[in-house]
PDB file with one MODEL, atoms N, CA, C and O in Angstrom:
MODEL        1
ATOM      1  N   UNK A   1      42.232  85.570 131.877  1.00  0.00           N
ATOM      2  CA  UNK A   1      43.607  86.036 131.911  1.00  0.00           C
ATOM      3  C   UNK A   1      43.622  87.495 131.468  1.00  0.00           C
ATOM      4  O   UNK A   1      43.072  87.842 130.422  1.00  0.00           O
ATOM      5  N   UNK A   2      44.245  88.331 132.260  1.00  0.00           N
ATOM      6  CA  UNK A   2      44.260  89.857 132.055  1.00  0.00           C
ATOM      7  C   UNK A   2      45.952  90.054 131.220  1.00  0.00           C
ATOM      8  O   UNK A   2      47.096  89.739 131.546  1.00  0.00           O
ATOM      9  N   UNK A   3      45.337  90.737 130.020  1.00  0.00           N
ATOM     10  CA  UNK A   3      47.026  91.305 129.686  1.00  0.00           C
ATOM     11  C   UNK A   3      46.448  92.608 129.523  1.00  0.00           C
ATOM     12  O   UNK A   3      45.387  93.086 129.124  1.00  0.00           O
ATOM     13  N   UNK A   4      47.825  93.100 130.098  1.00  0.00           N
ATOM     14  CA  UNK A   4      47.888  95.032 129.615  1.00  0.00           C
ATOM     15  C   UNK A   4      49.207  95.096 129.434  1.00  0.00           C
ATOM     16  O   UNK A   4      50.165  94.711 130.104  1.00  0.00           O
ATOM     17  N   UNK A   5      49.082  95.712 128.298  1.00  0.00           N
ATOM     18  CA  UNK A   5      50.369  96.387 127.221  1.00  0.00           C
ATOM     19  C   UNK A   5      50.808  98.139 127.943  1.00  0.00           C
ATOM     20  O   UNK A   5      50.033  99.018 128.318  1.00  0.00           O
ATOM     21  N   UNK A   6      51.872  98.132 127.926  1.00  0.00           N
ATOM     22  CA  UNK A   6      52.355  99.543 128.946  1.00  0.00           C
ATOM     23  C   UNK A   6      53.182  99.822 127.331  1.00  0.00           C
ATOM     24  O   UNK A   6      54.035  99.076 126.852  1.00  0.00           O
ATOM     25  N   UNK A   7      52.689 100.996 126.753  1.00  0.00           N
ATOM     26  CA  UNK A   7      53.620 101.555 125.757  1.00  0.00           C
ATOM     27  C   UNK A   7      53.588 103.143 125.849  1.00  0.00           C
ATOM     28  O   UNK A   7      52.724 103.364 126.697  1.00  0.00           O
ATOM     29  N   UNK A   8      53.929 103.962 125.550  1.00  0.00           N
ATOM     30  CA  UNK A   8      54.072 105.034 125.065  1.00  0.00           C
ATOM     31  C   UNK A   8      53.676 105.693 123.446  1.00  0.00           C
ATOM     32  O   UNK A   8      53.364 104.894 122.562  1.00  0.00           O
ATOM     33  N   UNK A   9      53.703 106.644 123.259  1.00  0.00           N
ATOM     34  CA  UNK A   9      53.227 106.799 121.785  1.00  0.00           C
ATOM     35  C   UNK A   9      54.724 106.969 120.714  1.00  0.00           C
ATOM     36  O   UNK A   9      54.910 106.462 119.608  1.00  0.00           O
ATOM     37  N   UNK A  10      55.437 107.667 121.340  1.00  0.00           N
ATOM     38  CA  UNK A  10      56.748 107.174 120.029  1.00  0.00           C
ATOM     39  C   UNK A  10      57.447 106.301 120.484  1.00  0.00           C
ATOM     40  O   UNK A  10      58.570 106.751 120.711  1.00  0.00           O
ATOM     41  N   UNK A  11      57.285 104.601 120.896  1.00  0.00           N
ATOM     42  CA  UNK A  11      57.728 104.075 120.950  1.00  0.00           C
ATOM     43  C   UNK A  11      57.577 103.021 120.011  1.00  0.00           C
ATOM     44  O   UNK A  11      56.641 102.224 120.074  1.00  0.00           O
ATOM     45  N   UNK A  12      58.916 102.971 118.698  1.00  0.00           N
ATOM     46  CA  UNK A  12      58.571 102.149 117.514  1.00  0.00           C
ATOM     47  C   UNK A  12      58.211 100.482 117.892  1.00  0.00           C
ATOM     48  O   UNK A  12      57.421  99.852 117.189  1.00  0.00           O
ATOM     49  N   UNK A  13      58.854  99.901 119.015  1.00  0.00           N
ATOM     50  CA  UNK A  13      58.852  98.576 118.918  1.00  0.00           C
ATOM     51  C   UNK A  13      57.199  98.186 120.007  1.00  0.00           C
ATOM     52  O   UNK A  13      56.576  97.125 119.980  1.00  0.00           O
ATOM     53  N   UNK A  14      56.950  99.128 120.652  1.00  0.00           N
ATOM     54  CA  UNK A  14      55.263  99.328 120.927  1.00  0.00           C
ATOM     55  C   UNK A  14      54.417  98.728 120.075  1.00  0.00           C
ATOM     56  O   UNK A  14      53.619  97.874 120.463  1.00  0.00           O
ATOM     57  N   UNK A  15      54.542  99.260 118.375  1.00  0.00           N
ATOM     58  CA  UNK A  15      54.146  99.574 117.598  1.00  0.00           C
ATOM     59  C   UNK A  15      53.789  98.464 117.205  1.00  0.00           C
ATOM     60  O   UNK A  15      52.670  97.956 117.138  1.00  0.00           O
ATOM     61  N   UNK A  16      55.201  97.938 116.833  1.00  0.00           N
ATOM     62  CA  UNK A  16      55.446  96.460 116.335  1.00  0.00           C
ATOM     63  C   UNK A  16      54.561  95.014 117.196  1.00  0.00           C
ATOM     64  O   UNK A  16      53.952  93.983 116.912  1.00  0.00           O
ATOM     65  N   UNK A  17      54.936  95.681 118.193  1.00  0.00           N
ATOM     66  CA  UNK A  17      53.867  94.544 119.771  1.00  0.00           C
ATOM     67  C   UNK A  17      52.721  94.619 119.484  1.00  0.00           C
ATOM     68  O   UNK A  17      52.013  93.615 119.410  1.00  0.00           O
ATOM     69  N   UNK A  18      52.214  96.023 119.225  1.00  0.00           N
ATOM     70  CA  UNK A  18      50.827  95.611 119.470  1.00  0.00           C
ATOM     71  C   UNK A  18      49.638  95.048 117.821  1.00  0.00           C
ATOM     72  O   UNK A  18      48.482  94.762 117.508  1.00  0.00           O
ATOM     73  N   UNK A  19      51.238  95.227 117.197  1.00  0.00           N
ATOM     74  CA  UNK A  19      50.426  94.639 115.296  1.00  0.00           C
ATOM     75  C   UNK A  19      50.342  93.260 115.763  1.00  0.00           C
ATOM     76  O   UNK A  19      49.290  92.621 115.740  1.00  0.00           O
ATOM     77  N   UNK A  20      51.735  92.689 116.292  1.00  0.00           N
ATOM     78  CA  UNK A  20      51.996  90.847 116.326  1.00  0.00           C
ATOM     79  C   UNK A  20      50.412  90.715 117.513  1.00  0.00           C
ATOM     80  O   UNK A  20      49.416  90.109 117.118  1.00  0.00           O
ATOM     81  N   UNK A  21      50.449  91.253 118.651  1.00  0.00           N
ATOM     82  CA  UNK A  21      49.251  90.830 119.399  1.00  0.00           C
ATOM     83  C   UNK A  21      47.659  91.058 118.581  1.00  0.00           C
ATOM     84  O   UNK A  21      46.654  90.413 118.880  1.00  0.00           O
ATOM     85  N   UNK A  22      47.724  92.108 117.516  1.00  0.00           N
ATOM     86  CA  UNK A  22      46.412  91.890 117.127  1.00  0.00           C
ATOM     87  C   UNK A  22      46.381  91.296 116.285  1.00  0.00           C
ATOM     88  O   UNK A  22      45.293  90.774 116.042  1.00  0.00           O
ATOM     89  N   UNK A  23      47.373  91.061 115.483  1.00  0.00           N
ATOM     90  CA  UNK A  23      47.221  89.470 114.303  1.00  0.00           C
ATOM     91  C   UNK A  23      47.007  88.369 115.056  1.00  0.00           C
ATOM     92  O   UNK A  23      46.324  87.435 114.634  1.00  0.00           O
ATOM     93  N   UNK A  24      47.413  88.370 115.913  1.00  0.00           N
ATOM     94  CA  UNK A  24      46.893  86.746 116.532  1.00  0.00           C
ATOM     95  C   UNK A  24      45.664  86.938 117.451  1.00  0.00           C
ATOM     96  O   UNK A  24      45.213  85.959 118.044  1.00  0.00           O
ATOM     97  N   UNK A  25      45.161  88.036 117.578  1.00  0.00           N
ATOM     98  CA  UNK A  25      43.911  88.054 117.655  1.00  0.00           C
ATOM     99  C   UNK A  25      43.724  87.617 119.539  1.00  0.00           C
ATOM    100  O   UNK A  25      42.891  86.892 120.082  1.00  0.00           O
ATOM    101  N   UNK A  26      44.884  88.418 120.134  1.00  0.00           N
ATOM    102  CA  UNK A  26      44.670  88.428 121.788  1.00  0.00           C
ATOM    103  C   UNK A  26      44.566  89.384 122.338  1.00  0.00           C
ATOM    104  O   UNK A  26      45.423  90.254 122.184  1.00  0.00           O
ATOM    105  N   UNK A  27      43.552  89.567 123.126  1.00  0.00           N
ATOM    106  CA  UNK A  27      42.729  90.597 123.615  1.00  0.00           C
ATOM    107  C   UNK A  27      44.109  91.385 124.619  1.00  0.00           C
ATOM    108  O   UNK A  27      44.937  90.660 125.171  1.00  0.00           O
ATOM    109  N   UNK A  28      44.165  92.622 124.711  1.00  0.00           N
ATOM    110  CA  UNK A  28      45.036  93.229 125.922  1.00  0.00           C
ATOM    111  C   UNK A  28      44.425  94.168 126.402  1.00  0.00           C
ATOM    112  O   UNK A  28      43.234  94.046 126.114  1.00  0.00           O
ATOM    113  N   UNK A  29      44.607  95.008 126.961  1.00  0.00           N
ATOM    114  CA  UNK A  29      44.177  96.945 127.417  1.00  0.00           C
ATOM    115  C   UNK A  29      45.672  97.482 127.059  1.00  0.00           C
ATOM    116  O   UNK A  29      46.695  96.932 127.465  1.00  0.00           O
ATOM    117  N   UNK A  30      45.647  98.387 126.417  1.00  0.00           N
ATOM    118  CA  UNK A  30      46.299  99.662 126.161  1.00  0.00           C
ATOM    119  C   UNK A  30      46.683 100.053 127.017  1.00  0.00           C
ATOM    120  O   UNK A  30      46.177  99.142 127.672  1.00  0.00           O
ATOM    121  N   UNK A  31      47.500 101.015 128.249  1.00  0.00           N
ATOM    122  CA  UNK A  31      47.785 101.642 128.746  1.00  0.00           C
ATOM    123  C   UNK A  31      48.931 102.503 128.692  1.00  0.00           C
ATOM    124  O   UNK A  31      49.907 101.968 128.165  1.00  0.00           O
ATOM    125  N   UNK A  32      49.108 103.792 129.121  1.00  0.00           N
ATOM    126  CA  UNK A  32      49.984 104.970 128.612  1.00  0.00           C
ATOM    127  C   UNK A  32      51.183 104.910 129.446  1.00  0.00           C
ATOM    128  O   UNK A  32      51.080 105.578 130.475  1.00  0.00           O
ATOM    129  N   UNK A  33      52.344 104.265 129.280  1.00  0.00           N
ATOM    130  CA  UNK A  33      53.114 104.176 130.187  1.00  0.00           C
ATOM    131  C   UNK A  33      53.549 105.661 131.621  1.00  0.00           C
ATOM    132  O   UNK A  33      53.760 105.784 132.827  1.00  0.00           O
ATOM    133  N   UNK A  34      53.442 106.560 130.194  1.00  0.00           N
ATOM    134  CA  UNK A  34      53.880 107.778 131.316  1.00  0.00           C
ATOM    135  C   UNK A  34      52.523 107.919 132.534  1.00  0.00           C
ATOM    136  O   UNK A  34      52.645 108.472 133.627  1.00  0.00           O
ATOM    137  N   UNK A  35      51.584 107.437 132.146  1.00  0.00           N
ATOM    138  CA  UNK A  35      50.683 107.845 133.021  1.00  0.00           C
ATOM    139  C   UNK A  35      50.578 106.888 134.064  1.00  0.00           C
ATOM    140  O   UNK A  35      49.746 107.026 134.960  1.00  0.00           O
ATOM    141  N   UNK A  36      51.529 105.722 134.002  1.00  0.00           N
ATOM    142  CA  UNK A  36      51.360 104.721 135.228  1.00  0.00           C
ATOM    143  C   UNK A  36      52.938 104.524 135.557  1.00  0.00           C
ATOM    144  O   UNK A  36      53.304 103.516 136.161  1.00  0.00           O
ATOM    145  N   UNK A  37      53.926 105.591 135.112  1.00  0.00           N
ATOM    146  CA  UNK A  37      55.196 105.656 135.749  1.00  0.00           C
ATOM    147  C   UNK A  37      55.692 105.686 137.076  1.00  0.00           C
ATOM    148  O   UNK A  37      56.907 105.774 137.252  1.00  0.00           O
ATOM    149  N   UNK A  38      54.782 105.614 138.183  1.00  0.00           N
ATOM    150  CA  UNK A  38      55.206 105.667 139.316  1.00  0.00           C
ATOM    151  C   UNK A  38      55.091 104.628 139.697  1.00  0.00           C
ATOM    152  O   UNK A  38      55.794 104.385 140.679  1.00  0.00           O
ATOM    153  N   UNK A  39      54.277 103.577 139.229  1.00  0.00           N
ATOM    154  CA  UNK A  39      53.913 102.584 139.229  1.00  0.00           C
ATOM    155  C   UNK A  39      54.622 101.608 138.641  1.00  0.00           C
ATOM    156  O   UNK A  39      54.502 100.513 139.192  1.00  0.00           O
ATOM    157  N   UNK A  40      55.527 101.661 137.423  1.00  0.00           N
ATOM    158  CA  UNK A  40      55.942 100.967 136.522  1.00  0.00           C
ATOM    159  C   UNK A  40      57.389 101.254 137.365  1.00  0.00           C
ATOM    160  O   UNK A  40      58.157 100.299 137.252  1.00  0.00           O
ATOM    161  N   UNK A  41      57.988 102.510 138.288  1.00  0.00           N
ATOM    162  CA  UNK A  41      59.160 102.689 138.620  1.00  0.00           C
ATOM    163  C   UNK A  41      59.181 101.870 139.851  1.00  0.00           C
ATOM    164  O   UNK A  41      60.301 101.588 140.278  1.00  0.00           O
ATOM    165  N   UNK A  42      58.279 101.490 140.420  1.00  0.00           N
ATOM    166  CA  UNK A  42      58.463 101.104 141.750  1.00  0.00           C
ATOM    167  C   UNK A  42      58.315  99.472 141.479  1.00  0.00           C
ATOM    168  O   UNK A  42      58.334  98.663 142.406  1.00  0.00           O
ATOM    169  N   UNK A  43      58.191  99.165 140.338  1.00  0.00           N
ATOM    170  CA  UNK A  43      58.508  97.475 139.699  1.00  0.00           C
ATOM    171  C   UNK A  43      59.720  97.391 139.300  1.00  0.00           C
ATOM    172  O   UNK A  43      60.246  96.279 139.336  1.00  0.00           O
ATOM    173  N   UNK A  44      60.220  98.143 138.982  1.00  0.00           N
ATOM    174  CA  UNK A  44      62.048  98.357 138.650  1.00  0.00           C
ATOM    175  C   UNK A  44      61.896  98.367 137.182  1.00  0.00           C
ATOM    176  O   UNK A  44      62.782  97.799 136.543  1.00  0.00           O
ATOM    177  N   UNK A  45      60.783  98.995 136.450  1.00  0.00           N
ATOM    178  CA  UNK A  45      60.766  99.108 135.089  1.00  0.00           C
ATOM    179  C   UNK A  45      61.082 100.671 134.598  1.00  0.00           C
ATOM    180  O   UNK A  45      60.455 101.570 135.159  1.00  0.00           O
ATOM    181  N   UNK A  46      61.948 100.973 133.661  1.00  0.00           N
ATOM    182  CA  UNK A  46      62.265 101.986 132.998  1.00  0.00           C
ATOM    183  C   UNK A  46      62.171 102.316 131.939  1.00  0.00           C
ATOM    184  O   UNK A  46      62.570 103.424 131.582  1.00  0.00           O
ATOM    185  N   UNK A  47      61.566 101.374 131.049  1.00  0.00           N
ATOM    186  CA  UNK A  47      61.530 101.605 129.585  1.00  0.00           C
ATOM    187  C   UNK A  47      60.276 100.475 128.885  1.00  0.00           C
ATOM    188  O   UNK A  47      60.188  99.282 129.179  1.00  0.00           O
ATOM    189  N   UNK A  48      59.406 101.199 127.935  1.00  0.00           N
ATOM    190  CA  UNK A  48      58.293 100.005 127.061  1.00  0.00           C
ATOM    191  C   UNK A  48      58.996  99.289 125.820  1.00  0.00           C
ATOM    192  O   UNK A  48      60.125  99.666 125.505  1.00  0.00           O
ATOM    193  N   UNK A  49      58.544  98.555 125.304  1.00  0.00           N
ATOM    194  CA  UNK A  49      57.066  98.038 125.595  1.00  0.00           C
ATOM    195  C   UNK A  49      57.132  96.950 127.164  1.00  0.00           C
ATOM    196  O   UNK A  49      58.207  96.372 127.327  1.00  0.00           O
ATOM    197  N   UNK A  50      56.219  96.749 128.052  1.00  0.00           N
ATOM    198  CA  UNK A  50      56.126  95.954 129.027  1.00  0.00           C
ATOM    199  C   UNK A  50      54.665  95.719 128.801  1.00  0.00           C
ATOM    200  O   UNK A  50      53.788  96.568 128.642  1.00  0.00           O
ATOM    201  N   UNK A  51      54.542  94.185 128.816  1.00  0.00           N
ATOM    202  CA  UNK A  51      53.574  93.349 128.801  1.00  0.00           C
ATOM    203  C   UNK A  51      53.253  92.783 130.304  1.00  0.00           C
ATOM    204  O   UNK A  51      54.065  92.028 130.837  1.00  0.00           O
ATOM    205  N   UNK A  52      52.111  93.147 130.937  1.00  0.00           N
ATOM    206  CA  UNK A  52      51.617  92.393 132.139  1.00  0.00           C
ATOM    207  C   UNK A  52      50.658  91.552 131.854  1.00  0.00           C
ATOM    208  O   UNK A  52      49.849  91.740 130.945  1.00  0.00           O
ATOM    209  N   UNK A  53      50.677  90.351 132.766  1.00  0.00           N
ATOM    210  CA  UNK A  53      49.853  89.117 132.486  1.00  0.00           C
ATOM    211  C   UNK A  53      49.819  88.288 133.724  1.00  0.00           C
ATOM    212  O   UNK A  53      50.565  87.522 134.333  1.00  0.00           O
ATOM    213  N   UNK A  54      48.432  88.864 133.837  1.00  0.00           N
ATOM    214  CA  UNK A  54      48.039  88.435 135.503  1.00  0.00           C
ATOM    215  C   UNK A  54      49.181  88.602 136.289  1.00  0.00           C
ATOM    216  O   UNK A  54      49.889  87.673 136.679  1.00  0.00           O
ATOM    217  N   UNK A  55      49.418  90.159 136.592  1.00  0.00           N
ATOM    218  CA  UNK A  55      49.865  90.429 137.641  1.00  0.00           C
ATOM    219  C   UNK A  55      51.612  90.568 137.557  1.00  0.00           C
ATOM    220  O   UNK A  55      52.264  91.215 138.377  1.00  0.00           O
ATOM    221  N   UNK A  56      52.219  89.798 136.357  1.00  0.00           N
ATOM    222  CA  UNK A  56      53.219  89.906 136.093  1.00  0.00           C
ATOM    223  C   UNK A  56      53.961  90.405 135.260  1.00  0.00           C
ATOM    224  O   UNK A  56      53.804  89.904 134.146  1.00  0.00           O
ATOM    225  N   UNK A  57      54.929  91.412 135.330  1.00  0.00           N
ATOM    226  CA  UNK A  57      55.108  92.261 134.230  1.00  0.00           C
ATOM    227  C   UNK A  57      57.001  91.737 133.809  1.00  0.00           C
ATOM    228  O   UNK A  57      57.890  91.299 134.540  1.00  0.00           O
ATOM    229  N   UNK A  58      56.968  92.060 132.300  1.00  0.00           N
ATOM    230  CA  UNK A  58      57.543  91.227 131.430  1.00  0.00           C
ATOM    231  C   UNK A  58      58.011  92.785 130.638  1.00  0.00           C
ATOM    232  O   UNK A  58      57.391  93.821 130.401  1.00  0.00           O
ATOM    233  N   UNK A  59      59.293  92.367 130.414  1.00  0.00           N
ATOM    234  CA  UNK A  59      60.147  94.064 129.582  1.00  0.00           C
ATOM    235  C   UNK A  59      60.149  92.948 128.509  1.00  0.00           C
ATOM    236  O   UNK A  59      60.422  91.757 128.665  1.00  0.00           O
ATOM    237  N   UNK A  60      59.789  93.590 127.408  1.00  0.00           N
ATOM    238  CA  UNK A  60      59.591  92.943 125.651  1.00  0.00           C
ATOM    239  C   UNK A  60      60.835  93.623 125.297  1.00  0.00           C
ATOM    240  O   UNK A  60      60.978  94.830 125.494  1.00  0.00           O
ATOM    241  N   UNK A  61      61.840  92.802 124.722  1.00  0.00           N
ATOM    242  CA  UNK A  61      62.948  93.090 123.914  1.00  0.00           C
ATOM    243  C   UNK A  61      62.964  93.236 122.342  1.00  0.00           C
ATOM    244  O   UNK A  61      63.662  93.807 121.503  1.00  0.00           O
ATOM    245  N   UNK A  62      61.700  92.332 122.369  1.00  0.00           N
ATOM    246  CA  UNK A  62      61.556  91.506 120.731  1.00  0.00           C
ATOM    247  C   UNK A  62      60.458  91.098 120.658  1.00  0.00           C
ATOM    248  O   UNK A  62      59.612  90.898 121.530  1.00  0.00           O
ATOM    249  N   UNK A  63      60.447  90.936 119.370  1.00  0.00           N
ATOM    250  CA  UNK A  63      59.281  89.768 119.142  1.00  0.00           C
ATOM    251  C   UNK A  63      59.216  88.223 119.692  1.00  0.00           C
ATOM    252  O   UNK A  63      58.277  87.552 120.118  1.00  0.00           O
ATOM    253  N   UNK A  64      60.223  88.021 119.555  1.00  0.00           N
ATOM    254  CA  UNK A  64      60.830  86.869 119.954  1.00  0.00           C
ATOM    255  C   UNK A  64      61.362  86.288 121.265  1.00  0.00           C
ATOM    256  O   UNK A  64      61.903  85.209 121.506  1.00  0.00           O
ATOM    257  N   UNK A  65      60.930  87.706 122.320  1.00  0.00           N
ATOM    258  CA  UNK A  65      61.218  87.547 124.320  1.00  0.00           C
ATOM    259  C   UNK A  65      59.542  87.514 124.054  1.00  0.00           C
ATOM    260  O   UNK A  65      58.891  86.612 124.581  1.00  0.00           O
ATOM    261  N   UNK A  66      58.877  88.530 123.220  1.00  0.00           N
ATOM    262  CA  UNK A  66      57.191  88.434 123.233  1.00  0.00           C
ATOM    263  C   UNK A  66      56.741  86.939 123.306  1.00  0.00           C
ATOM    264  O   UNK A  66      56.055  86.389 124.167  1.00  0.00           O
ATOM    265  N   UNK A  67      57.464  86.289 121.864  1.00  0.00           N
ATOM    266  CA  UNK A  67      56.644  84.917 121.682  1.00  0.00           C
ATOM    267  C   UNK A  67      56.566  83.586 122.620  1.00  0.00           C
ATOM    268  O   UNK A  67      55.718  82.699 122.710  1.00  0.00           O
ATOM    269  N   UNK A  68      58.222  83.899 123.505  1.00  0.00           N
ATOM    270  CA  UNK A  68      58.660  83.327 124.737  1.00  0.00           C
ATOM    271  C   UNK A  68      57.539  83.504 125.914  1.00  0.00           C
ATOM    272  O   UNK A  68      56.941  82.497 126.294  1.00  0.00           O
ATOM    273  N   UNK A  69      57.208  84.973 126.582  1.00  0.00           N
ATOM    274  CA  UNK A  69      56.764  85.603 127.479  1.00  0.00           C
ATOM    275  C   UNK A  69      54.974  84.103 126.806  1.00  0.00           C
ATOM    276  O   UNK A  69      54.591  83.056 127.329  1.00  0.00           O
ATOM    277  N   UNK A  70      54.570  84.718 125.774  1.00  0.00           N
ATOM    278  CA  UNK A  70      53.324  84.085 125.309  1.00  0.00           C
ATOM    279  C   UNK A  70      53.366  82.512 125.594  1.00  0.00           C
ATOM    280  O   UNK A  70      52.544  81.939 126.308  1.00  0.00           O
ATOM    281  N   UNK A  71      54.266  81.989 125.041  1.00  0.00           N
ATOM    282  CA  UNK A  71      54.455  80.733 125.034  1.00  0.00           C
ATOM    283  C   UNK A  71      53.947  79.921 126.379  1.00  0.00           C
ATOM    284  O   UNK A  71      53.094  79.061 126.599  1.00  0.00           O
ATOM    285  N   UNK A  72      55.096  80.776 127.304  1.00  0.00           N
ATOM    286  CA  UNK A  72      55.033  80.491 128.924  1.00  0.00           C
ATOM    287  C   UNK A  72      53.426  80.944 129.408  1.00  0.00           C
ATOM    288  O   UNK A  72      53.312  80.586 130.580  1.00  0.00           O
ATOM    289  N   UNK A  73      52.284  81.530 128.984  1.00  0.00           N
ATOM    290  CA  UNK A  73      51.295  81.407 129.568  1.00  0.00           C
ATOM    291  C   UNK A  73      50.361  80.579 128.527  1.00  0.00           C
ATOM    292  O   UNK A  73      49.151  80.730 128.702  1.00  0.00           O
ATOM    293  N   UNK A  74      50.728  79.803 127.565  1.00  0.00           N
ATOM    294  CA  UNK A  74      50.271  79.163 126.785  1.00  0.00           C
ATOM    295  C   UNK A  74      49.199  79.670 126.100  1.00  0.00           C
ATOM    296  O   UNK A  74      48.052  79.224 126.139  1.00  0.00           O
ATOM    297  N   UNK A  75      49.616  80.661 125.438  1.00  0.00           N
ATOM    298  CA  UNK A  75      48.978  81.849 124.611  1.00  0.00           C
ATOM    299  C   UNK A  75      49.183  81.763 123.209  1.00  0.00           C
ATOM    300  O   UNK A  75      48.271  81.955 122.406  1.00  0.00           O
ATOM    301  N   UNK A  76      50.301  81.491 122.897  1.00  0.00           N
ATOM    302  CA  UNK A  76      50.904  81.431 121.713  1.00  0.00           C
ATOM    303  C   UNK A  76      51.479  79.748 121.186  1.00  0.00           C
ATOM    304  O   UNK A  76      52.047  79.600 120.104  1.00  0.00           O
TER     305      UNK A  76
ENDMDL
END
């Protein structure tokens, strides 16, 4: 299962995503949102943190759309 995390660098709740994903100890890739914005615009995404997972990308509101998003691939 592939996850990649789409954040930016001053993005506080990024921040927060990627502490909860490494306490529980699940592997992702990093990626720089601005640098895959044409890409992320033509998914109808405008803003991080966005979590993809196999192929499907997920706008993180919270910790708590995170633990949902996890849940549903039986991750969490």
């Amino acid at each position: 299962m592939t996850i990649i995390l789409y954040t930016t660098p001053q993005c506080p709740m990024c921040k927060q995503v990627k502490k909860f994903l490494d306490d529980l100890r699940i592997q992702y890739e990093e990626r720089n949102a601005q640098v895959y914005a044409n890409y992320l615009l033509s998914k109808g995404f405008m803003s991080v943190p966005l979590v993809e997972i196999d192929g499907v990308i997920y706008r993180v509101q919270s910790l708590n759309t995170l633990i949902l998003i996890l849940q549903s691939h039986n991750l969490y």
